[in-house]
N, C-alpha and C positions, 0 to 999 in steps of 0.2 A: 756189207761188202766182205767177202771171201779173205781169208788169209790167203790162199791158196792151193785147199787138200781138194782134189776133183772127187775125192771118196766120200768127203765129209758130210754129205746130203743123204748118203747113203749107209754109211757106217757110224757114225755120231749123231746125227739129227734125230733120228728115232729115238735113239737112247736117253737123249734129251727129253725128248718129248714128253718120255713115259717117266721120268722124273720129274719134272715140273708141273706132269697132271697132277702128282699126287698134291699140290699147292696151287697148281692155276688159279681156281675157281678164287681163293683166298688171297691171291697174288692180283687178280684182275681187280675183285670188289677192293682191294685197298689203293690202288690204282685209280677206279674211278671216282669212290671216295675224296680223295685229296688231287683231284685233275691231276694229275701226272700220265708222261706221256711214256707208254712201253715201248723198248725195246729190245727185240728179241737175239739171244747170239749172237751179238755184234763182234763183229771179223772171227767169226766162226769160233766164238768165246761159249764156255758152256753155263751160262748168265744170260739174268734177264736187268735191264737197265730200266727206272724208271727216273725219265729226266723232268724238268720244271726250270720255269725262271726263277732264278735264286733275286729276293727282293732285292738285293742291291746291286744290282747286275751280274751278267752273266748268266753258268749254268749249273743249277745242283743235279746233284746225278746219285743215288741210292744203288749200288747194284747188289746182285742177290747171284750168286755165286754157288756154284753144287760145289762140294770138294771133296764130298766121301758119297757111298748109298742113299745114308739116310740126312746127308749133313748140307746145312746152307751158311757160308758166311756171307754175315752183310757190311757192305762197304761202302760211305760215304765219300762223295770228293766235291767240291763249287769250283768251278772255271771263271776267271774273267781276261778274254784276252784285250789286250792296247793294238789295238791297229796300227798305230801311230808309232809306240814303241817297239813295233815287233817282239811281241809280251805274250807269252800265258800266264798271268798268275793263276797261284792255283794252291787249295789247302786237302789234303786228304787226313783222313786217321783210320788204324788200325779197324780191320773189320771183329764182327761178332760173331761168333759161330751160334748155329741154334738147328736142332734137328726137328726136321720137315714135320715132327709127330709134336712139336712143341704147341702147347695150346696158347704161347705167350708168342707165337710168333707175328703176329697180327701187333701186339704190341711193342716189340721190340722192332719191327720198321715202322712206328710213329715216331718212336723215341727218337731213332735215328733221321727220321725229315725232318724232325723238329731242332737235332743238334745242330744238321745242314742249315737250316735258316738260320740258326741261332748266332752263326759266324758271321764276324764283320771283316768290311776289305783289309782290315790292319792283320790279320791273319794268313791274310793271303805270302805265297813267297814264289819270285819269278825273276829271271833276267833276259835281256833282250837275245833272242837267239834270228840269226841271219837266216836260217831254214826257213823259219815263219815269216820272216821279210820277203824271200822269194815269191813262198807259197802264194801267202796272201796277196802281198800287192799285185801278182801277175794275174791272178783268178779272180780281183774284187777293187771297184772301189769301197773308200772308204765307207759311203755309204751302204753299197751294197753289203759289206761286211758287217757293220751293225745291225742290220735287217735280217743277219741268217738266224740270231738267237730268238727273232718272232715265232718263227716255228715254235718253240716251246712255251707249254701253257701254263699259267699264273697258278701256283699251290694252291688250295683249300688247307687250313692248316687245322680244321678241329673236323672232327665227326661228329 
């Protein structure tokens, strides 16, 4: 989904591209390794997402972030939203930077899916926001709203 630059397919995307080549290859096999589900530039972000069902509900999300030439930080956060309470819980922690040439990069996003699951709901921190009441209730039943986190597929947690 677009931020909204009608440029940005055209003056960012490539640029992206050619940075991320230098790690695709590395970024997909870690990817299919541990089922995780890519996502590419989300709203026109210059990151690649790779989400999963976090085992105790919800959604863990790893994202990998260019922020210099040669630099990636990587950024952990699990979602769990309340339908009911009009809720995102949600825990994030500071990312890790690690440049694109690092031979530990491969290992520093396990270390990092592995912190992702390693969190329990008591970590979590959310309050009820009326925004999400809107949203939600008008686009979903409740069932239908617990069923959108199927789309994401179940981690592999070892190689």
């Amino acid at each position: 989904m677009p931020n909204g630059d009608p440029s940005w397919g055209e003056k960012e995307y490539p640029k992206l591209e050619k940075f991320f080549g230098k790690i695709s290859e590395l970024l997909e096999d870690f990817a299919n390794c541990h089922n995780l589900m890519i996502d590419k530039y989300y709203h026109q972000s210059s990151s690649w997402s790779f989400l999963f069902k976090h085992p105790q509900g919800g959604v863990g999300k790893l994202c990998v972030e260019k922020t210099d030439e040669n630099i990636v930080v990587i950024k952990p956060s699990w979602w769990l939203d309340s339908y009911d309470e009009y809720t995102r819980y949600i825990k994030e922690a500071e990312g890790k930077k690690c440049c694109v040439e690092d031979p530990n990069l491969r290992q520093l996003l396990t270390e990092i899916l592995e912190l992702i699951v390693s969190w329990r709901k008591e970590d979590l921190s959310g309050k009820p926001d009326p925004t999400c009441k809107r949203l939600w209730h008008e686009q979903w039943t409740k069932k239908e709203f617990e069923q959108l986190n199927d789309k994401y597929p179940t981690p592999k947690l070892f190689e």
